[in-house]
BAVORO-295922 format. One record per residue (C-alpha): residue number from 1; x, y, z. Coordinates in steps of 0.25 Angstrom, whole numbers, plus 2048, in hexadecimal, padded with zeros to 3 digits. Layout:
% residues N
+-----+-----+-----+-----+
! num !  px !  py !  pz !
+-----+-----+-----+-----+
! NUM !   X !   Y !   Z !
...
+-----+-----+-----+-----+
% end
This chain:
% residues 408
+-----+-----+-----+-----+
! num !  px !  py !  pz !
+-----+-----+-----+-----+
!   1 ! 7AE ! 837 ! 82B !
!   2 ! 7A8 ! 829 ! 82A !
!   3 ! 7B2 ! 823 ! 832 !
!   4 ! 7B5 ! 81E ! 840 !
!   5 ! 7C0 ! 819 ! 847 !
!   6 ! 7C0 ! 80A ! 849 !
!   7 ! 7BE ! 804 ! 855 !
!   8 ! 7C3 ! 7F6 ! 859 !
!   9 ! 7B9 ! 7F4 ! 864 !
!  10 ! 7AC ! 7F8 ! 85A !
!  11 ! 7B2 ! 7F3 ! 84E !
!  12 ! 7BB ! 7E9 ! 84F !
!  13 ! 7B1 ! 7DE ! 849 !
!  14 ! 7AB ! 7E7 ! 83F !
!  15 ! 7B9 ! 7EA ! 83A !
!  16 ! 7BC ! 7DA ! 838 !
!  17 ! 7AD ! 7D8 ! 831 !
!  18 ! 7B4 ! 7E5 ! 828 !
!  19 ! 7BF ! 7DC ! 825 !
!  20 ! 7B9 ! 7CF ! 823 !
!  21 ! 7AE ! 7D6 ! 818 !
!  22 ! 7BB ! 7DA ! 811 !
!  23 ! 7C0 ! 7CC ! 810 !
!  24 ! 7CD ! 7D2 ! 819 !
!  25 ! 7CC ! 7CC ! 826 !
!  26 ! 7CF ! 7BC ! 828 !
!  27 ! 7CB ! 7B2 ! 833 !
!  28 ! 7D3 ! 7B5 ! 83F !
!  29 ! 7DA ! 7C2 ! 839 !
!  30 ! 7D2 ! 7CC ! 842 !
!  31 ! 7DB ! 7CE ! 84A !
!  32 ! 7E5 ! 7D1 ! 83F !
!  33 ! 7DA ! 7DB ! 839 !
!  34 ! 7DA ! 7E3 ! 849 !
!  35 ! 7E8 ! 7E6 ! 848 !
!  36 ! 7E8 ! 7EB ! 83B !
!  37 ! 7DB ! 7F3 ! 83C !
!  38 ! 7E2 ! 7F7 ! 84D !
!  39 ! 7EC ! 7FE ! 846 !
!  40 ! 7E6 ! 806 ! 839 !
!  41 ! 7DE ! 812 ! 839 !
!  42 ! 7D1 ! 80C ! 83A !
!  43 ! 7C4 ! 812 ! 835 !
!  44 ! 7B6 ! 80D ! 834 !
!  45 ! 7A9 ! 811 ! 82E !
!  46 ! 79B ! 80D ! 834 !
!  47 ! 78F ! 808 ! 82E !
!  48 ! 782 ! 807 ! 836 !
!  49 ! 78D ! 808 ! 842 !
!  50 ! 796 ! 7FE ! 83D !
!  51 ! 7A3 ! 7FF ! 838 !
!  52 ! 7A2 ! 7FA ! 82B !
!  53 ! 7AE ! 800 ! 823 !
!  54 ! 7BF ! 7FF ! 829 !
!  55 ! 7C8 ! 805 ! 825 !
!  56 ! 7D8 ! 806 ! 828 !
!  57 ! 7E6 ! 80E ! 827 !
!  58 ! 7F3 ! 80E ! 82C !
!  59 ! 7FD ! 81A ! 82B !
!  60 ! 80A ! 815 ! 824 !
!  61 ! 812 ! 81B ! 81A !
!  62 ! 815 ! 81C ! 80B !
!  63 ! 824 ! 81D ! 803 !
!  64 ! 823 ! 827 ! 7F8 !
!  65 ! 831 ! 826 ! 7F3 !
!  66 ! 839 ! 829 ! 7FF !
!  67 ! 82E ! 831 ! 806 !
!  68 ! 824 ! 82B ! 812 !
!  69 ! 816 ! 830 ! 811 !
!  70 ! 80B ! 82E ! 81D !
!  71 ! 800 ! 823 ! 818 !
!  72 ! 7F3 ! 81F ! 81A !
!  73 ! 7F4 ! 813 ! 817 !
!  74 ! 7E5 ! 80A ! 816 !
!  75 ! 7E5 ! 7FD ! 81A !
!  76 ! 7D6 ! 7FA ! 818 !
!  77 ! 7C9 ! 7FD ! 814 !
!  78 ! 7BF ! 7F5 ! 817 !
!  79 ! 7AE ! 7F6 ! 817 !
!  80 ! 7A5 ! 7EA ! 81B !
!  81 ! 79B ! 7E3 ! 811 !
!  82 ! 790 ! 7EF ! 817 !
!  83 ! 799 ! 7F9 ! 812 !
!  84 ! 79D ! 7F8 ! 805 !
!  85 ! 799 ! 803 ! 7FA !
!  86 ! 796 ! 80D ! 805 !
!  87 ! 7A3 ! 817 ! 802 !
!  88 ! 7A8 ! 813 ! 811 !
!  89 ! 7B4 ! 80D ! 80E !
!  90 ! 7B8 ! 81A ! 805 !
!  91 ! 7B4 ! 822 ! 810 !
!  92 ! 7BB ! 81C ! 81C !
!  93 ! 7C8 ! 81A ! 814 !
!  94 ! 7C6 ! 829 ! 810 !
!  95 ! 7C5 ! 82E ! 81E !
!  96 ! 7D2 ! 823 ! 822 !
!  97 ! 7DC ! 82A ! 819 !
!  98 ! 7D7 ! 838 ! 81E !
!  99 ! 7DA ! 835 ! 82C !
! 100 ! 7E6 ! 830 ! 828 !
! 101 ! 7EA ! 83D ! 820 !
! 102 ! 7E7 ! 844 ! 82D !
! 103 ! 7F1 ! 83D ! 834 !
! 104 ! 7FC ! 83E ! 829 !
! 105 ! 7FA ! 836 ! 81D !
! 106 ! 7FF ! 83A ! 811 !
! 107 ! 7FC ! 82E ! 80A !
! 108 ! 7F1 ! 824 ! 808 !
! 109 ! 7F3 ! 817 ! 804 !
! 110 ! 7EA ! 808 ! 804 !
! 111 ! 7E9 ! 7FA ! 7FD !
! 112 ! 7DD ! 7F9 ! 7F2 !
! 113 ! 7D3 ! 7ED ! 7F1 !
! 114 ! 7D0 ! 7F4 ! 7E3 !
! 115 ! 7D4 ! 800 ! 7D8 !
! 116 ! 7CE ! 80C ! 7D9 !
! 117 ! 7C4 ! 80B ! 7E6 !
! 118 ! 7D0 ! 814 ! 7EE !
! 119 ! 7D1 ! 81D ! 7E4 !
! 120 ! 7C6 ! 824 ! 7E9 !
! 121 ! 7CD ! 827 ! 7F4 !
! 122 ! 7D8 ! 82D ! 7ED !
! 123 ! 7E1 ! 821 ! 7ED !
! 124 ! 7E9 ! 81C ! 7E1 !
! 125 ! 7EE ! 80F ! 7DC !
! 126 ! 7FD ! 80D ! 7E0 !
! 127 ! 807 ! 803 ! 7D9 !
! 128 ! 807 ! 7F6 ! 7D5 !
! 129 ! 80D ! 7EC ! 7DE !
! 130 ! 812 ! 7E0 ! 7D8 !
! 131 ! 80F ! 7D1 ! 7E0 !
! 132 ! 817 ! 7C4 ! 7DB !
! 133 ! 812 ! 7B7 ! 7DC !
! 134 ! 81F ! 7B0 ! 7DC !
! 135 ! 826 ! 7A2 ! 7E1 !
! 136 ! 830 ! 7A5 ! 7EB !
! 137 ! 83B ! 79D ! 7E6 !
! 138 ! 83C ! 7A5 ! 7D8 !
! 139 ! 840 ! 7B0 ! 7E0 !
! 140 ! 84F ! 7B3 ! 7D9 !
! 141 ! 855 ! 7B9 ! 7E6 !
! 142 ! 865 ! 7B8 ! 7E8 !
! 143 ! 863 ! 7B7 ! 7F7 !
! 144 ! 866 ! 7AF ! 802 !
! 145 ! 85E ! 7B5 ! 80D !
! 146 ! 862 ! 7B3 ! 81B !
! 147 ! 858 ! 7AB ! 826 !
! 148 ! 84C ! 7B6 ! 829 !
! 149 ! 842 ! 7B6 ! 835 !
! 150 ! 835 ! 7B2 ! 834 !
! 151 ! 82B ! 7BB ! 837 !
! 152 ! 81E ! 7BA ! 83D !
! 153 ! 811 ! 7C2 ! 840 !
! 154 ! 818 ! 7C6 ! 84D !
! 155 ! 823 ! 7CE ! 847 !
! 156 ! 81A ! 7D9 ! 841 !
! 157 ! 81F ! 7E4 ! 846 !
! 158 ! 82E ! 7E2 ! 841 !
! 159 ! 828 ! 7DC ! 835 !
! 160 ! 81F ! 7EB ! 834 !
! 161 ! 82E ! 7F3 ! 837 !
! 162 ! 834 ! 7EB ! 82A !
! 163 ! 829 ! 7EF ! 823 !
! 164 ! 82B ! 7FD ! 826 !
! 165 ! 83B ! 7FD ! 824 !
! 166 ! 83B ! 7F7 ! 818 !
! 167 ! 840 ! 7FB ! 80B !
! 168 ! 838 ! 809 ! 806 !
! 169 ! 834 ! 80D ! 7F8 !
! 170 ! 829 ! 815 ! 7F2 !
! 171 ! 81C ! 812 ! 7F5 !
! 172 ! 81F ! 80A ! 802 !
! 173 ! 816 ! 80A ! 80D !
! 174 ! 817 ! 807 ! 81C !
! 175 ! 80A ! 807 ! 826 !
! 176 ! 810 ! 80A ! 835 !
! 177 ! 807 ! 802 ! 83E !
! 178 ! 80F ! 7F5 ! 83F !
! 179 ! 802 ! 7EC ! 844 !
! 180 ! 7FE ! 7EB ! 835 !
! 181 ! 80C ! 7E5 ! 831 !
! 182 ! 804 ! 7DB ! 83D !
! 183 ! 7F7 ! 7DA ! 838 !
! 184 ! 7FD ! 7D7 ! 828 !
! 185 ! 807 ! 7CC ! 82D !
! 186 ! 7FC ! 7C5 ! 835 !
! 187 ! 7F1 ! 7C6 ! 82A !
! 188 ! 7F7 ! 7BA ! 823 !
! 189 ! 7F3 ! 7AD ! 82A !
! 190 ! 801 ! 7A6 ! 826 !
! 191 ! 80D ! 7B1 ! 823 !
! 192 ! 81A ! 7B3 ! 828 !
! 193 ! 827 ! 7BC ! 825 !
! 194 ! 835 ! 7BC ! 824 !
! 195 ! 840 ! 7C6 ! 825 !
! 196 ! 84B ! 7CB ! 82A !
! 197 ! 84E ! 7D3 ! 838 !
! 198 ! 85C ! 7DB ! 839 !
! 199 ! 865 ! 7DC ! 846 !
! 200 ! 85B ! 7E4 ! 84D !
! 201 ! 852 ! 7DC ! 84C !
! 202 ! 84A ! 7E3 ! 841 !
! 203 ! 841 ! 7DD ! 835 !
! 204 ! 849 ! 7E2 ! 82A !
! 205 ! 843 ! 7D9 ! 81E !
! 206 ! 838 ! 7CF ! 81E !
! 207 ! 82C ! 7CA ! 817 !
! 208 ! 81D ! 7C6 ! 81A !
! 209 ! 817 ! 7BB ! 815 !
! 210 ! 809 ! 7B3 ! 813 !
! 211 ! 804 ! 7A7 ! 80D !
! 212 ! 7F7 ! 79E ! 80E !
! 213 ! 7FA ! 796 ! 802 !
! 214 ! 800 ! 78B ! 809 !
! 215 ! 80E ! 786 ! 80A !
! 216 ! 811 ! 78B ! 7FA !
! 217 ! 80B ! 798 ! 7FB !
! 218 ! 808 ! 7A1 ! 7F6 !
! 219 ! 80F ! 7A9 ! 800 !
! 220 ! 80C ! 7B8 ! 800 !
! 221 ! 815 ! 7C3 ! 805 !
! 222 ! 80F ! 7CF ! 807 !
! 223 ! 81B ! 7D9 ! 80C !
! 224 ! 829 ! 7D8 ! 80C !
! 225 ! 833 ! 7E2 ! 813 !
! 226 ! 842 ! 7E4 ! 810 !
! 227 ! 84C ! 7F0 ! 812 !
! 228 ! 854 ! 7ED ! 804 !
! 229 ! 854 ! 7E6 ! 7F8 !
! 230 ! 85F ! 7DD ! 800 !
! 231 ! 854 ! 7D9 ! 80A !
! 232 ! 849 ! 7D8 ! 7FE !
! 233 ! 851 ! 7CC ! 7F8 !
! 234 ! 853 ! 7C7 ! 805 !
! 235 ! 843 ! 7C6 ! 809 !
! 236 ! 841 ! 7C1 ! 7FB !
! 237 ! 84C ! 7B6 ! 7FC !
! 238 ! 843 ! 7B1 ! 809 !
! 239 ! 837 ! 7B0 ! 7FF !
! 240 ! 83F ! 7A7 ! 7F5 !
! 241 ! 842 ! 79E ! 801 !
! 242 ! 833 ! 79D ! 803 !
! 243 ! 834 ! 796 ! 7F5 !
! 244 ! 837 ! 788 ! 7F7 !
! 245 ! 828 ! 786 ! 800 !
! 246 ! 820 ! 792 ! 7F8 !
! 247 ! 81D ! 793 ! 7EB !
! 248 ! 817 ! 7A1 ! 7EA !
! 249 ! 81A ! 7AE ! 7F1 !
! 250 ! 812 ! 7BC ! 7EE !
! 251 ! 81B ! 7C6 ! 7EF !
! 252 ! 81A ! 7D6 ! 7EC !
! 253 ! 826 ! 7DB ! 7E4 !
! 254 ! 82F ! 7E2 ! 7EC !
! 255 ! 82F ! 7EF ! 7E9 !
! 256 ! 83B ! 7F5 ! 7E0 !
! 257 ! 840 ! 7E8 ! 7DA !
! 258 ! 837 ! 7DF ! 7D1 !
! 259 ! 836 ! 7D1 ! 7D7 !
! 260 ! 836 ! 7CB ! 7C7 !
! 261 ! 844 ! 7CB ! 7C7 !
! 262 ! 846 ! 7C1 ! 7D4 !
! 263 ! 83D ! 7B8 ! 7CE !
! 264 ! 842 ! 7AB ! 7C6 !
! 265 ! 839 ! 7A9 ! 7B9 !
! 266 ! 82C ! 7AF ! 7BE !
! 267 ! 825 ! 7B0 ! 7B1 !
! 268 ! 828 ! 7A1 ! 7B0 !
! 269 ! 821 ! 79E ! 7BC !
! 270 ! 817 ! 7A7 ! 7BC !
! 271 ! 813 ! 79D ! 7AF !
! 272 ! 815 ! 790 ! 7B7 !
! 273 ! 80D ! 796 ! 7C2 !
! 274 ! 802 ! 79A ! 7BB !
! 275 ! 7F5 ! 796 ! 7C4 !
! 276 ! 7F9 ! 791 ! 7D0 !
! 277 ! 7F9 ! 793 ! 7DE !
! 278 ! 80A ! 798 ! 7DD !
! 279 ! 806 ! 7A1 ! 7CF !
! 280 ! 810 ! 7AB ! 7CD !
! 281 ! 80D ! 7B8 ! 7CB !
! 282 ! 80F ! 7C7 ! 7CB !
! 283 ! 802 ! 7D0 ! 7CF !
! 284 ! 803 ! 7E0 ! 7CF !
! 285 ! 7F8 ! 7E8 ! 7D6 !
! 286 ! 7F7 ! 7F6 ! 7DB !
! 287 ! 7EF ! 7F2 ! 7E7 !
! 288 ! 7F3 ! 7FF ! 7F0 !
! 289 ! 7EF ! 80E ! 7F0 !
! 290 ! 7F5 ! 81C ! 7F5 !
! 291 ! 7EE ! 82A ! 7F5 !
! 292 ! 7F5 ! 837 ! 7F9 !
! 293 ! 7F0 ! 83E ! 806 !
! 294 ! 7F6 ! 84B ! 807 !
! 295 ! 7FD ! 84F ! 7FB !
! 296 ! 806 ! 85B ! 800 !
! 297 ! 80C ! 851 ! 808 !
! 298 ! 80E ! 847 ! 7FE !
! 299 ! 814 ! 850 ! 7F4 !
! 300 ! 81D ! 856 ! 7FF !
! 301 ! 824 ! 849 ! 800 !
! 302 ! 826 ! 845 ! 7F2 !
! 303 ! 832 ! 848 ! 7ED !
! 304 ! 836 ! 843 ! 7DD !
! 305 ! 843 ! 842 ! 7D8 !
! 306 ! 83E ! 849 ! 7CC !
! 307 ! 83B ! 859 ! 7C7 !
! 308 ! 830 ! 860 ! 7CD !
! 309 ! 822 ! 85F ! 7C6 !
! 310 ! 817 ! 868 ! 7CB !
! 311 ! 808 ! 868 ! 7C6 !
! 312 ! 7FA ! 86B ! 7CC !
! 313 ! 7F1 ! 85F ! 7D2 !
! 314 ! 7E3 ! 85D ! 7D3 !
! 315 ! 7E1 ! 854 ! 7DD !
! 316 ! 7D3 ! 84B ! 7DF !
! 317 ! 7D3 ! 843 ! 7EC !
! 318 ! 7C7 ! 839 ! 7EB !
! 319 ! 7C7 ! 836 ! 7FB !
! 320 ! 7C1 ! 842 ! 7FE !
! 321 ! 7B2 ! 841 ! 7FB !
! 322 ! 7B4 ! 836 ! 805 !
! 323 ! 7BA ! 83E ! 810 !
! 324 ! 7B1 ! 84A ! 819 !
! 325 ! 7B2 ! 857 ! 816 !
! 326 ! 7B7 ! 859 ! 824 !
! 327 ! 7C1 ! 84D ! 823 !
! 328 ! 7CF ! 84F ! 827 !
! 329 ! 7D6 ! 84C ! 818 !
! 330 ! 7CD ! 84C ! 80D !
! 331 ! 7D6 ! 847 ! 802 !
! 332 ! 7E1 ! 852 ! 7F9 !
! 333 ! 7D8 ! 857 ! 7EF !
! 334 ! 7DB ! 862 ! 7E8 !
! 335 ! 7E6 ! 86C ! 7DF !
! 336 ! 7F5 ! 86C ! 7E3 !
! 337 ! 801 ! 86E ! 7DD !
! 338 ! 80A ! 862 ! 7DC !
! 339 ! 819 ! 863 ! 7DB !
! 340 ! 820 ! 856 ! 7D9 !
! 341 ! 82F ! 854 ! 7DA !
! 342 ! 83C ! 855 ! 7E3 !
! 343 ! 833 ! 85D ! 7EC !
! 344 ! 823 ! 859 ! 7EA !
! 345 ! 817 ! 862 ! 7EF !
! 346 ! 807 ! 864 ! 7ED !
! 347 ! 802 ! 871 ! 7F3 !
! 348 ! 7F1 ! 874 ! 7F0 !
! 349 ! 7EF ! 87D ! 7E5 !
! 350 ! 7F4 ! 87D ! 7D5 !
! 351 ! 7FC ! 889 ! 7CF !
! 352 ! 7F8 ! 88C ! 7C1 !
! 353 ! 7FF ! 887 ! 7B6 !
! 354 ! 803 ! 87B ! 7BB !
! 355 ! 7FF ! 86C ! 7B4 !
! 356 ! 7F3 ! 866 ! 7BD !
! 357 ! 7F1 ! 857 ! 7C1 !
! 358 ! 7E4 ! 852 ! 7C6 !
! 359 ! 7E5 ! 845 ! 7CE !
! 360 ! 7DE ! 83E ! 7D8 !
! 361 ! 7E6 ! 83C ! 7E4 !
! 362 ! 7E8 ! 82C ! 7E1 !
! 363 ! 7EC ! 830 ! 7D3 !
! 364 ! 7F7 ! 83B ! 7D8 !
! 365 ! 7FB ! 830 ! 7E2 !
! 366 ! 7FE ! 826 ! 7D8 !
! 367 ! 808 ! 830 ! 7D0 !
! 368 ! 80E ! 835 ! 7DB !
! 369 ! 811 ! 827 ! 7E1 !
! 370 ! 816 ! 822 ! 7D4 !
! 371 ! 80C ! 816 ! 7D1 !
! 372 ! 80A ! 81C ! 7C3 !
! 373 ! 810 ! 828 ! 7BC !
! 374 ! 806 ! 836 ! 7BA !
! 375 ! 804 ! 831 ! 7AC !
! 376 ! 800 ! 824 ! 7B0 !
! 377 ! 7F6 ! 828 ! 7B9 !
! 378 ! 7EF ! 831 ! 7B2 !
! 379 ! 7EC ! 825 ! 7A9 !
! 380 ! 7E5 ! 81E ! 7B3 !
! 381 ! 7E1 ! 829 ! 7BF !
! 382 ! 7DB ! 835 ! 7C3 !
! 383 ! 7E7 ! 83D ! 7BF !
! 384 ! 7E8 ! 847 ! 7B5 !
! 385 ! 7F3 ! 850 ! 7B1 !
! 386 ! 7F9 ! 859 ! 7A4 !
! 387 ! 802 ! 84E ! 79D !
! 388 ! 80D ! 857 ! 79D !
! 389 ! 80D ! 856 ! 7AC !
! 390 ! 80A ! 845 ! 7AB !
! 391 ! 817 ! 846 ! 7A4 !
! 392 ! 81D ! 84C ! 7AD !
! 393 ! 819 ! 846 ! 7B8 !
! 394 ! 81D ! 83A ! 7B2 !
! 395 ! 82C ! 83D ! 7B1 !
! 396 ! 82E ! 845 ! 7BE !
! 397 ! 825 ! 83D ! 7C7 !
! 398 ! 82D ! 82F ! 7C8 !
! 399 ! 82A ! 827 ! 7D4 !
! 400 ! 82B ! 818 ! 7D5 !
! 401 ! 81E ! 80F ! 7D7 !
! 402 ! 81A ! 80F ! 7E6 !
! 403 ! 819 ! 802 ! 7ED !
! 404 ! 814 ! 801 ! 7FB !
! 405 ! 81A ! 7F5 ! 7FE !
! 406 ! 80F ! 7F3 ! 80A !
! 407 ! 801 ! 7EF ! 808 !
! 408 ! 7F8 ! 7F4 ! 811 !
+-----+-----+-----+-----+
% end
């Protein structure tokens, strides 16, 4: 293992010079950057006796349907200008997510900066999310909402219990450690939030917001949390009120609704808009990435409102030519038997007789998830299958798209 722990006192302004190579780190945000890094899993690996190479985790959890899986989930990985090319970062991530598994993730997940690097890894793409660039006064709510609360960087940790308690679906993630609700609200040099407390005093609903474009925006809104669709129309009955000072608000599309049908004539404005600073637009990217980590345990806790479908898998995990022979987890290579249905397994070994799939682990992950059906995937992925078993994959295993609703 390349890795060592890291060690404020040692490498505290290594780890900034890391950031700032990056372009990650800001004037005046190290401070921001300590508490982050204080409260991941942090690893390092040395060049010449200098940490040239950080990366980070936090344990949190992931939604598939009504189930929570253990994540890993990677908040960074980063290498300084002398590093790069030289297989650290794969490494050190490699030898992140297999401490992790140790200690009981059964997922991976982290945020791309571009397609295919993780792959290697063992990672697959996730779903779309869909970003709207939109004035706030087109917002077609019948709401009146009541006075809010301001919030500020000082109410981070019941701005981090709202994010937790709010309303679930698949896909959703939450990371526990409520410092980095912190660190993310106080990135933003001029942001603030508005929401809701109940008579216990608890955030129930609330948004957070940015904005450095001057007093017209554009504003950015990077989370909202709610605990039903009655409160979702309350928060965005906030945002249109925003709409007599700013013009432009970016805004993810709340999961299970499409945000189109609140907006009045937005193809009409997204004509009268076009190429200025207040453009209104829509922008889908799958920016995010999942992997399975231990697959008996994955399997036992899907359960598919569907018939039973039971095949062979072939199984490829990348990561582990990046990991020791000796290391604790070395990836889930290898033969199983995969039942999917009410009640899902995988146990090591294939009967004969049976259809066989060969997959990577990020292609399996994607079908199992839902981002794309078998069919689909085999398309576009290292997957494989008889199409008598695609078909029928296709017609049993129906899962909606996962959203994580949580950037990390």
């Amino acid at each position: 293992m390349i890795h060592r722990v890291f060690d404020p006192e040692r490498d505290r302004e290594q780890s900034h010079r890391i950031w700032k190579d990056c372009g990650w780190l800001e004037k005046d945000k190290e401070g921001v950057m300590d508490t982050f890094v204080d409260n991941c899993r942090a690893l390092v690996g040395d060049i010449d006796g200098v940490a040239e190479g950080l990366v980070l985790s936090s344990p949190g959890s992931f939604m598939y349907l009504d189930r929570e899986l253990s994540m890993s989930a990677v908040c960074g990985v980063t290498t300084s200008y002398v590093a790069r090319k030289r297989g650290l970062a794969a490494r050190l991530t490699s030898e992140l997510i297999a401490l992790d598994v140790v200690e009981g993730a059964e997922l991976a997940g982290l945020g791309m900066f571009e397609q295919g690097y993780y792959d290697m890894l063992g990672f697959g793409t996730g779903s779309y999310e869909t970003w709207f660039d939109i004035d706030p006064a087109h917002l077609d709510v019948d709401v009146r909402p009541p006075v809010p609360k301001r919030l500020s960087t000082e109410d981070w940790e019941a701005v981090h219990g709202s994010r937790l308690n709010r309303m679930k679906s698949h896909g959703s993630v939450c990371l526990e450690r409520p410092e980095l609700t912190k660190a993310e609200m106080e990135w933003s040099k001029n942001s603030f939030g508005l929401g809701y407390f109940d008579s216990s005093g608890n955030l129930t609903h609330h948004f957070w917001c940015c904005h450095e474009g001057g007093e017209h925006g554009p504003y950015y809104i990077p989370w909202m949390s709610f605990r039903d669709h009655c409160q979702l129309l309350e928060l965005l009955g906030l945002i249109r009120g925003l709409g007599d000072q700013v013009h432009t608000v970016r805004i993810c599309e709340p999961r299970g609704i499409q945000l189109q049908d609140l907006l009045q004539q937005p193809f009409k404005y997204r004509t009268v808009t076009k190429g200025s600073k207040h453009q209104y637009g829509v922008r889908c990217s799958a920016y995010w990435q999942m992997r399975i980590c231990d697959l008996e345990k994955c399997m036992a806790k899907t359960h598919l409102d569907c018939g039973h479908v039971r095949f062979g898998l072939r199984l490829v995990d990348p990561v582990e030519k990046y990991l020791d022979h000796d290391a604790p987890w070395r990836g889930v290579s290898g033969e199983y038997t995969v039942v999917l249905g009410p009640e899902s397994s995988a146990v090591k070994g294939i009967a004969e007789g049976m259809p066989v799939m060969e997959a990577s682990v990020g292609a399996f992950t994607r079908m199992w998830l839902g981002v794309r059906p078998a069919s689909g995937i085999a398309v576009t992925d290292r997957l494989a299958a008889p199409g008598s078993l695609l078909e029928e994959l296709d017609a049993l295993v129906r899962v909606p798209a996962p959203h994580t609703d949580w950037d990390f």
